[in-house]
MMTF fields as JSON, N, C-alpha, C and O atoms, coordinates in Angstrom:
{
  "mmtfVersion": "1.0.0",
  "mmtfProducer": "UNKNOWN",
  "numBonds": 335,
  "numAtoms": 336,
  "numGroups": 84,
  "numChains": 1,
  "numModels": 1,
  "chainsPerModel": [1],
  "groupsPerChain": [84],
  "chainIdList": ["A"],
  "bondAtomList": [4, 2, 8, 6, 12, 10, 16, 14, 20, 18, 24, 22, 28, 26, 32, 30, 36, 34, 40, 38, 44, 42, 48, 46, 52, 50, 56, 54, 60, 58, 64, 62, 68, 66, 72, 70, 76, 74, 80, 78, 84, 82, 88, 86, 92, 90, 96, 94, 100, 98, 104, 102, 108, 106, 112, 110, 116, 114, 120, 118, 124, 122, 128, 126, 132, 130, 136, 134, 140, 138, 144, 142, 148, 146, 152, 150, 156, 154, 160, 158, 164, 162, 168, 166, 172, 170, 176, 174, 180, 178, 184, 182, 188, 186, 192, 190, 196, 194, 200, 198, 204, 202, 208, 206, 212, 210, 216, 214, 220, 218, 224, 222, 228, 226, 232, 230, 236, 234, 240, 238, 244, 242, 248, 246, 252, 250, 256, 254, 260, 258, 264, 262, 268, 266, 272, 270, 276, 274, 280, 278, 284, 282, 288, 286, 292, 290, 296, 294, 300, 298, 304, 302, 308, 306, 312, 310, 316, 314, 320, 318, 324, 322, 328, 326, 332, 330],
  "bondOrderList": [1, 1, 1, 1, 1, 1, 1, 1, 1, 1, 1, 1, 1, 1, 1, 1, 1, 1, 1, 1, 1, 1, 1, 1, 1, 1, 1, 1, 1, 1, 1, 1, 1, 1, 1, 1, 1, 1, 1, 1, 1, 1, 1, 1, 1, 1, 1, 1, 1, 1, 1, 1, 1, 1, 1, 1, 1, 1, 1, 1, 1, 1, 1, 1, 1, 1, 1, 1, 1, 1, 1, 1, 1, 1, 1, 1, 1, 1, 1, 1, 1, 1, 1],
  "groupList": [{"groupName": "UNK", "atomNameList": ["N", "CA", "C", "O"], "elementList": ["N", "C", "C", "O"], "formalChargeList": [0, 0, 0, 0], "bondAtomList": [1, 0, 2, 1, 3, 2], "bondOrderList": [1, 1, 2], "singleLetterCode": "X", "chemCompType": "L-PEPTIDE LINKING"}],
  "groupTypeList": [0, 0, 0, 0, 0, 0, 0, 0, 0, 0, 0, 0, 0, 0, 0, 0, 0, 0, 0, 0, 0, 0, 0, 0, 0, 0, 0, 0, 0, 0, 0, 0, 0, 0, 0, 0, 0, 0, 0, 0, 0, 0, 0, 0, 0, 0, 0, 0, 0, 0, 0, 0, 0, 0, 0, 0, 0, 0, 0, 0, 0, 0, 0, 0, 0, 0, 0, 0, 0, 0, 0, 0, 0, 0, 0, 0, 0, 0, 0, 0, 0, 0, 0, 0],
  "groupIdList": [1, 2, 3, 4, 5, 6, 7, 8, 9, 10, 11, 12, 13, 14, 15, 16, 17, 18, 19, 20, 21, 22, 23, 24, 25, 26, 27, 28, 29, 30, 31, 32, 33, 34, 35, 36, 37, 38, 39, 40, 41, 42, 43, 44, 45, 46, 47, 48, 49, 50, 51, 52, 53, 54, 55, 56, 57, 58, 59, 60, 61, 62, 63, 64, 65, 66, 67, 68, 69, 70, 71, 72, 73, 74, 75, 76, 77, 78, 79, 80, 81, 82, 83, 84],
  "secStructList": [7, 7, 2, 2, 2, 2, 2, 2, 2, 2, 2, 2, 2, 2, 2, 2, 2, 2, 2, 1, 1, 1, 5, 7, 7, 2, 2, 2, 2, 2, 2, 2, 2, 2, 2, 2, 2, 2, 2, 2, 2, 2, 2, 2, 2, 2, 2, 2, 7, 7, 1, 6, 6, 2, 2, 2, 2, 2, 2, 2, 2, 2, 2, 2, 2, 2, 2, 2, 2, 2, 2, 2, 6, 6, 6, 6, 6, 6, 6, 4, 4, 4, 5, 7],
  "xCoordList": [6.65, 6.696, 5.432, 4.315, 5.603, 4.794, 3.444, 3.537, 2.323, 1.43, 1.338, 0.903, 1.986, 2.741, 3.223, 2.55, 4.57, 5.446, 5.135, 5.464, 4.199, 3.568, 3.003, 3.318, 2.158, 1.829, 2.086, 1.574, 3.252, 4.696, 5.367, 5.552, 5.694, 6.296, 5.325, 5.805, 4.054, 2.89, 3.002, 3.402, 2.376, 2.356, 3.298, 3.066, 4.549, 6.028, 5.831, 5.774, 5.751, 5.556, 4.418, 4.504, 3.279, 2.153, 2.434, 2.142, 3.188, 3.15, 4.75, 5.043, 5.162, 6.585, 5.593, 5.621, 4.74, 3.688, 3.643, 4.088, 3.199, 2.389, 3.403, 3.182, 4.643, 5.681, 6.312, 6.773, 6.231, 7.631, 6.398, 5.234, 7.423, 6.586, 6.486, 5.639, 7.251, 7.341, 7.22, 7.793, 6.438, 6.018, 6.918, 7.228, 7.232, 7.695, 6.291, 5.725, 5.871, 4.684, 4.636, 3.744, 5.888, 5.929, 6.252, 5.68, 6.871, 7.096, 5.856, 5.656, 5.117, 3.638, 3.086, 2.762, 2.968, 1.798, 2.593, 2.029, 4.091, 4.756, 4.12, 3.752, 3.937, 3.466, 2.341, 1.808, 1.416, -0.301, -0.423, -1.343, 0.692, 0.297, 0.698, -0.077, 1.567, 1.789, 0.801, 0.506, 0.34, -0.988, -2.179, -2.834, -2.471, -3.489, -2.852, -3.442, -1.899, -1.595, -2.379, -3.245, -1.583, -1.481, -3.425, -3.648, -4.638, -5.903, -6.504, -7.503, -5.669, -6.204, -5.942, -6.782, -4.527, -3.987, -4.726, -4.64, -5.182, -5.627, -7.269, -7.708, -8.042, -8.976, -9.287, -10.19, -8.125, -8.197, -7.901, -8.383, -7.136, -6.997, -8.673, -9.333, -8.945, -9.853, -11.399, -12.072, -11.806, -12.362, -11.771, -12.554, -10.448, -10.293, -10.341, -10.323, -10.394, -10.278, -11.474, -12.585, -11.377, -12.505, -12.461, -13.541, -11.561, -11.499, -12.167, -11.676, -13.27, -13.842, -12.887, -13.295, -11.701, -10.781, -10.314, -10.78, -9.235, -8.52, -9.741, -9.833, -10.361, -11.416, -12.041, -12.56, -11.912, -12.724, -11.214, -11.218, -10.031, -8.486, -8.324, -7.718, -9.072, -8.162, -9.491, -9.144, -10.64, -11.148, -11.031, -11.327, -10.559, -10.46, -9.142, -9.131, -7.826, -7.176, -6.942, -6.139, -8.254, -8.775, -9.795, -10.267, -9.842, -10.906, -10.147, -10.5, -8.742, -7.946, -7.165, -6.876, -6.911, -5.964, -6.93, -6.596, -8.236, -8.914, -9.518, -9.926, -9.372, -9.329, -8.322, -8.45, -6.994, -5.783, -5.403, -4.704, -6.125, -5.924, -6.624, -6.083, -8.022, -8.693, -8.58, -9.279, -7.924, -7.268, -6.211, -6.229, -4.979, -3.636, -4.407, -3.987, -5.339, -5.761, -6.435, -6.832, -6.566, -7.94, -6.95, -7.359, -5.106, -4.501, -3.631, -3.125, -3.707, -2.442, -3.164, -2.467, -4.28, -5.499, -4.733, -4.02, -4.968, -4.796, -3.762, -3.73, -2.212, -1.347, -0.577, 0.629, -1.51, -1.42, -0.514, 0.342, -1.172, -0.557, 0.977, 1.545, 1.819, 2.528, 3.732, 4.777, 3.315, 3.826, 5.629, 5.8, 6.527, 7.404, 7.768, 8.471],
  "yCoordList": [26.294, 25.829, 25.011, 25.467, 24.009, 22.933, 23.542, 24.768, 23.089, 23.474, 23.649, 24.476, 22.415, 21.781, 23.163, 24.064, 23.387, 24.301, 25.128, 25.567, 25.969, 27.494, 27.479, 28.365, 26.507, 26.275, 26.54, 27.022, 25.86, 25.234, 26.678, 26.943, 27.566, 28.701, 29.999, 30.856, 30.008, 30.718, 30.764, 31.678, 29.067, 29.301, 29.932, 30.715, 29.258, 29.858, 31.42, 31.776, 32.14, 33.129, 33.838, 35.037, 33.129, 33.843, 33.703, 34.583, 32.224, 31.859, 32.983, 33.118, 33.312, 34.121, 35.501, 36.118, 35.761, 37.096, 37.045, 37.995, 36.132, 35.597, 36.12, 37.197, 35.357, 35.395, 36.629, 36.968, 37.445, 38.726, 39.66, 39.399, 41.281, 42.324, 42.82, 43.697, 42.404, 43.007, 41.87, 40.836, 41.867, 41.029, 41.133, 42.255, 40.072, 40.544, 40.528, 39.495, 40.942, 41.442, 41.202, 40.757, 41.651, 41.785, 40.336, 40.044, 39.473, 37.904, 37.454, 36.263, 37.862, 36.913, 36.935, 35.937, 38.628, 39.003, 38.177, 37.748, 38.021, 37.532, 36.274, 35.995, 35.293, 34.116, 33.996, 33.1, 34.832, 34.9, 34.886, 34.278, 35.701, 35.891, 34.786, 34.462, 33.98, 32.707, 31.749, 30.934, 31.635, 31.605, 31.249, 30.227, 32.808, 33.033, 32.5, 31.952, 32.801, 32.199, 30.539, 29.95, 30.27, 28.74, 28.155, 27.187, 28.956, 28.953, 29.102, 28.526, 29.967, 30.197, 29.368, 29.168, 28.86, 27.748, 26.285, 25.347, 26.186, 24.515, 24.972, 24.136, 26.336, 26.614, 26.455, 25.998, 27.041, 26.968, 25.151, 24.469, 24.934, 22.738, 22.556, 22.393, 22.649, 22.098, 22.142, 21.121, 23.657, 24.161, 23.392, 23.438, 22.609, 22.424, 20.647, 19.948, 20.343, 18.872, 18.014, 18.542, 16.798, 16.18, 14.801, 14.242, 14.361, 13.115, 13.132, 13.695, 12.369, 13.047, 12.539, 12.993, 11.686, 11.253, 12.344, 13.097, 13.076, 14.196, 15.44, 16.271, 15.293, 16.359, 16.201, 17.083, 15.075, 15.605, 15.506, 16.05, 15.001, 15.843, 17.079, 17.88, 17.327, 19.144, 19.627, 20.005, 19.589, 20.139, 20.129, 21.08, 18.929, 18.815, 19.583, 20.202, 19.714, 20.775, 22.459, 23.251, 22.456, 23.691, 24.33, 25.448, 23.556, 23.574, 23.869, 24.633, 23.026, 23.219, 24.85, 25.631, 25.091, 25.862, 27.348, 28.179, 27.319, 28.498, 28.332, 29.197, 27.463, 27.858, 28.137, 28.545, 27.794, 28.257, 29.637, 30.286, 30.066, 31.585, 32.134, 33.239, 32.297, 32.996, 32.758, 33.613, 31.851, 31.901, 32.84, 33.628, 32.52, 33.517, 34.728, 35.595, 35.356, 36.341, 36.998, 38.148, 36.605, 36.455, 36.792, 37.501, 36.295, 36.195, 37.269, 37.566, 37.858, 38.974, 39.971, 40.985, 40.184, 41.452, 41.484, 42.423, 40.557, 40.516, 40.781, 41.044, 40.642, 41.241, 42.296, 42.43, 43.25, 43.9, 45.305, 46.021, 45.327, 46.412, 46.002, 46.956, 44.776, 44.947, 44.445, 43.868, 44.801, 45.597, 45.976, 47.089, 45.319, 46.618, 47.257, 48.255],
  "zCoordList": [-17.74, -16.371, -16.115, -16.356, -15.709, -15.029, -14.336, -14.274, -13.844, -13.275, -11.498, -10.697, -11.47, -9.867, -9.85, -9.35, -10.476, -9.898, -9.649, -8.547, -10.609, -10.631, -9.291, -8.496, -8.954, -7.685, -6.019, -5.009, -6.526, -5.445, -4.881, -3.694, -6.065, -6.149, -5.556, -4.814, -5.948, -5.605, -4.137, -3.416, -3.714, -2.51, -1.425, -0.503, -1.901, -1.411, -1.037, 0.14, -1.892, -1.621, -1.082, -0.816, -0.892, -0.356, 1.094, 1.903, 1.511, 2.971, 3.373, 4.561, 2.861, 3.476, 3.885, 4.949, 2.718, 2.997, 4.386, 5.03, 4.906, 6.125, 7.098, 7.651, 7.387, 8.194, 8.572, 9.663, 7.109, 6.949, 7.452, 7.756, 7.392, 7.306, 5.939, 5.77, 4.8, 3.784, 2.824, 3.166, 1.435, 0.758, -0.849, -1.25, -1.563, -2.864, -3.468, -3.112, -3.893, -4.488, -6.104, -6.826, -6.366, -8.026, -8.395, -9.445, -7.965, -8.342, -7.499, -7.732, -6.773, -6.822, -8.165, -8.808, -8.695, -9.857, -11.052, -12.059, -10.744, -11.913, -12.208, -13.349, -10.951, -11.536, -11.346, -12.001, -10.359, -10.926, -12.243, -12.79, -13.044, -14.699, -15.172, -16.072, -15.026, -15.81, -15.354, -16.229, -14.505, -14.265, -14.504, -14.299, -15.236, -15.893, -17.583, -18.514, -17.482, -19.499, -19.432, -20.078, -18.367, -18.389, -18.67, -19.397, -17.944, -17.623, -19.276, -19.705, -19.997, -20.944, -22.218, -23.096, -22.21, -22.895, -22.48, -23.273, -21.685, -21.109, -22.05, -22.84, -21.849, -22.387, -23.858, -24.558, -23.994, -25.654, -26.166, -27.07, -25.352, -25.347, -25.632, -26.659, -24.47, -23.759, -24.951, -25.094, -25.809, -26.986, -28.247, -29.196, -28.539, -29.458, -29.585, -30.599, -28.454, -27.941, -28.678, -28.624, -29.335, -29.623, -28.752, -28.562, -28.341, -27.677, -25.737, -24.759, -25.843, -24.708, -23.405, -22.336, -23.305, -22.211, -22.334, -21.478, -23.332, -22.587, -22.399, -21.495, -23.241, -22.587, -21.208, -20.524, -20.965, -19.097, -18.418, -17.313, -18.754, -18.055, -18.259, -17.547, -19.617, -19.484, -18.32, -17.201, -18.595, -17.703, -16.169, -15.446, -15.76, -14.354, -14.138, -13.075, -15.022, -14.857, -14.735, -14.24, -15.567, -15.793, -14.578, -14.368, -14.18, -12.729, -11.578, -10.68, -11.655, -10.479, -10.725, -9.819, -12.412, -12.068, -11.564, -10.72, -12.428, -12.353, -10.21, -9.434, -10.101, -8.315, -7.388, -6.233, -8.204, -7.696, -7.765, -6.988, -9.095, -9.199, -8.835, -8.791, -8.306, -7.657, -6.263, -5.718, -5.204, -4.275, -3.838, -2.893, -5.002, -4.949, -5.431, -4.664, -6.288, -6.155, -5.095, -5.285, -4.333, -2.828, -1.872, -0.953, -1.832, -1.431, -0.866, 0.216, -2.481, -2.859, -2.626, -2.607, -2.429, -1.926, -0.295, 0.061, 0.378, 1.653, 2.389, 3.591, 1.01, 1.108, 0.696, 0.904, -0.059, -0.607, 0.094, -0.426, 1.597, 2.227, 2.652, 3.184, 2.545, 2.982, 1.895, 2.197, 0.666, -0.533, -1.022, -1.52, -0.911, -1.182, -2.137, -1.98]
}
C-alpha cells in the first residue's frame, strides 16, 4: 500500500474517533503497523542508497512518514478510552 493511502486511511479513521462515541481501534493499530513497516523499509532504502538524489527523496520521505506516525500515535493515546 502506497504511502498517500496509509495516510488517507489513518486519518479517516482518527477523524470518525473524533465524531463517534466508539472508536475502531484495532484497524487504526492495523495501519499504524503498516506504518511503521513502511518507516523501516524507506530506512533500510535510505542505509543502502548510494546515489545522493534518491538519497535526499528517501529521506524527505522518511521524515514525513516518521511524523505521521508519531502523530497517529499521539492520536490513538487520545483515543484510547473510547476503544471498542
Amino acid at each position: 500500500m502506497k504511502i498517500q493511502t496509509l495516510l488517507d486511511n489513518l486519518n479517516g479513521y482518527l477523524k470518525k474517533g473524533e465524531r463517534k462515541k466508539t472508536v475502531q481501534c484495532d484497524r487504526i493499530d492495523e495501519l499504524l503497523g503498516k506504518l511503521e513497516d513502511k518507516k523501516k523499509k524507506l530506512q533500510k532504502k535510505l542505509d543502502d542508497e548510494s546515489n545522493g538524489t534518491k538519497k535526499k527523496r528517501l529521506a524527505t520521505e522518511l521524515k514525513i512518514v516518521t511524523l505521521q506516525l508519531k502523530k497517529g500515535l499521539k492520536r490513538r493515546e487520545e483515543l484510547k478510552a473510547k476503544c471498542i
